[in-house]
C-alpha positions as CSV (number, residue, x, y, z in Angstrom):
1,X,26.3,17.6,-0.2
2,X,25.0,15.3,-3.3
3,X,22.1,16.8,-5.1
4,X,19.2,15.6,-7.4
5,X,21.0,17.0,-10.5
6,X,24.0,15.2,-9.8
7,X,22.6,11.8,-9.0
8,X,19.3,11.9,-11.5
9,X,19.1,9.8,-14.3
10,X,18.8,12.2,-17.0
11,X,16.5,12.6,-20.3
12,X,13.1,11.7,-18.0
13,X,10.5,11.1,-20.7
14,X,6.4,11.7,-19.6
15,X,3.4,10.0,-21.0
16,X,0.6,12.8,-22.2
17,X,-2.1,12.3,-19.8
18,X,-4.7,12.3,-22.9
19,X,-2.3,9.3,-23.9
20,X,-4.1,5.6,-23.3
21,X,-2.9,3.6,-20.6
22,X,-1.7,0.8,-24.1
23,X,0.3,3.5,-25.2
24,X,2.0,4.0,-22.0
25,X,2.8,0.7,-21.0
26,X,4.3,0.5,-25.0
27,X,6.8,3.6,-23.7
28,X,7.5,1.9,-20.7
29,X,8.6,-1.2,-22.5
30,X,10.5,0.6,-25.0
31,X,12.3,2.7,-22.4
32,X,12.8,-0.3,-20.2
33,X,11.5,1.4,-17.3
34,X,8.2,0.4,-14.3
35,X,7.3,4.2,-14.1
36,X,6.8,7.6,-16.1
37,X,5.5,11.2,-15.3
38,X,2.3,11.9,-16.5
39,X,2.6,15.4,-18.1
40,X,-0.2,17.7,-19.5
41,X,-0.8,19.9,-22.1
42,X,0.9,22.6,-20.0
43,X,3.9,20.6,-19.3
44,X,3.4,20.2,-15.8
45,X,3.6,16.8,-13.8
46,X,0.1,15.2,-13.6
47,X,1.5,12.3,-11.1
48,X,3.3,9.3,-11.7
49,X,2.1,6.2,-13.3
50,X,3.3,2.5,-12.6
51,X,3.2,-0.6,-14.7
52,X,1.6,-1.9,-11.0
53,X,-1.0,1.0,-11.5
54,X,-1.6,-0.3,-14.8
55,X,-2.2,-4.2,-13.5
56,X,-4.2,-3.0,-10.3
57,X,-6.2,-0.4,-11.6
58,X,-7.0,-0.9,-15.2
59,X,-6.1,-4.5,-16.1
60,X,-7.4,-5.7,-12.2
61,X,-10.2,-3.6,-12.4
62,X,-11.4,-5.1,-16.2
63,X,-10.9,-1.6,-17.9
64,X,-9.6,-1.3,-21.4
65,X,-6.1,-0.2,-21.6
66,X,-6.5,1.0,-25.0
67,X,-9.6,3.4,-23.9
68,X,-8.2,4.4,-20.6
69,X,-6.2,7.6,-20.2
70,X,-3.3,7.9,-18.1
71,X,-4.7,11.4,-16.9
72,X,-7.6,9.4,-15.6
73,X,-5.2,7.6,-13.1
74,X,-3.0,10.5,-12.0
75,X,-3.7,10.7,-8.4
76,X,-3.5,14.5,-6.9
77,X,-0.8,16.6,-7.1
78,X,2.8,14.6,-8.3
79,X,5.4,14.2,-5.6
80,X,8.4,15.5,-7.1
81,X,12.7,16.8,-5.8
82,X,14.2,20.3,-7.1
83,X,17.4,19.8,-9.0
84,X,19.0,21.4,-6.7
85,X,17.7,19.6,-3.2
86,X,20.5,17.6,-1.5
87,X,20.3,14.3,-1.1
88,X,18.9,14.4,2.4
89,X,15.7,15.9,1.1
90,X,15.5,13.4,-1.4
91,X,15.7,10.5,1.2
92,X,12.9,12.8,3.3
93,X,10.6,13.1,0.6
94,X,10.7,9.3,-0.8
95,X,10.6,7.8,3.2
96,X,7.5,10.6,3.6
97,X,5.9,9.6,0.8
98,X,6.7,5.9,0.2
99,X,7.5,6.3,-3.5
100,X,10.6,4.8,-5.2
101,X,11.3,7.3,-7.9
102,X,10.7,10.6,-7.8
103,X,10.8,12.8,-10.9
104,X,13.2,16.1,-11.2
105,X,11.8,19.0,-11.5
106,X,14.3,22.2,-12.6
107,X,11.2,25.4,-11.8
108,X,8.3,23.6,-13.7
109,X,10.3,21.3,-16.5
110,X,11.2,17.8,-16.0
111,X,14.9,17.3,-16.3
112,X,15.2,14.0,-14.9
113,X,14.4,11.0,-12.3
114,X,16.1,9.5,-9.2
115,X,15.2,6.2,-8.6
116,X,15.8,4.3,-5.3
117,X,18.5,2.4,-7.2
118,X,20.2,5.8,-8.2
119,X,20.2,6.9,-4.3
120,X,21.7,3.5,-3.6
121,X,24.9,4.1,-5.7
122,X,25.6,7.4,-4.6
123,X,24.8,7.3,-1.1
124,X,26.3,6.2,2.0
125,X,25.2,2.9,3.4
126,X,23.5,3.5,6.6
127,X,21.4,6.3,4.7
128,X,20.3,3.6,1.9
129,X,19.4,1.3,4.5
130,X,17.5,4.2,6.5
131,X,15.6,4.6,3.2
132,X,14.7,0.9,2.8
133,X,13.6,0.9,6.1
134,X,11.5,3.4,5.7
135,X,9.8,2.4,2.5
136,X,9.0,-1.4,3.7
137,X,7.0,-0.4,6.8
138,X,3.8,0.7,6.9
């Protein structure tokens, strides 16, 4: 069966989670992308932050982005696939936990992303649709 290696976008970059929240939504402008990892000094995943996170919770909330950290909006422990889980645990783990990208994780070092859109192109039909399902009800 597919696994997270094969259909991962590769080259994942994190944000520093002493990085601001400005500097974050910079990266994510440059890279083109609604989502990094948050990483720490110890190279493990923080959690996940979102250019929605960044509207709702700093912008929303009348924080500065420039003085906010993303650390300070990493939410518990980050939901994240082994390299080497097939795609059906993939599908599980978004559908259980509602997420649309999940960061790659080879041991404890981030070697990539799958993205909802990445599970669509190399996944049957039916499954996608089971997925999208499962992500637009509550």
């Amino acid at each position: 069966m597919t696994t997270a290696r094969e259909i991962m976008s590769e080259g994942a970059e994190c944000v520093g989670e002493r990085e601001s929240v400005l500097d974050a939504a910079r990266k994510m402008t440059e890279l083109g992308v609604g989502a990094l990892p948050i990483c720490g000094e110890d190279n493990k995943l923080k959690g996940m932050l979102t250019d929605r996170d960044i509207v709702v919770k700093v912008l929303g909330a009348g924080k500065d982005p420039a003085s906010c950290t993303a650390g300070e909006l990493a939410q518990g422990e980050a939901v994240t696939i082994g390299a080497d889980d097939d795609a059906g645990e993939i599908l599980r783990t978004m559908a259980a936990h509602k997420v649309r990208r999940l960061p790659v994780i080879d041991g404890h070092t981030l070697v990539g992303m799958v993205a909802q859109a990445d599970v669509a192109r190399a996944l049957p039909d039916l499954q996608v649709g089971d997925l999208l399902e499962a992500l637009s009800t509550d």
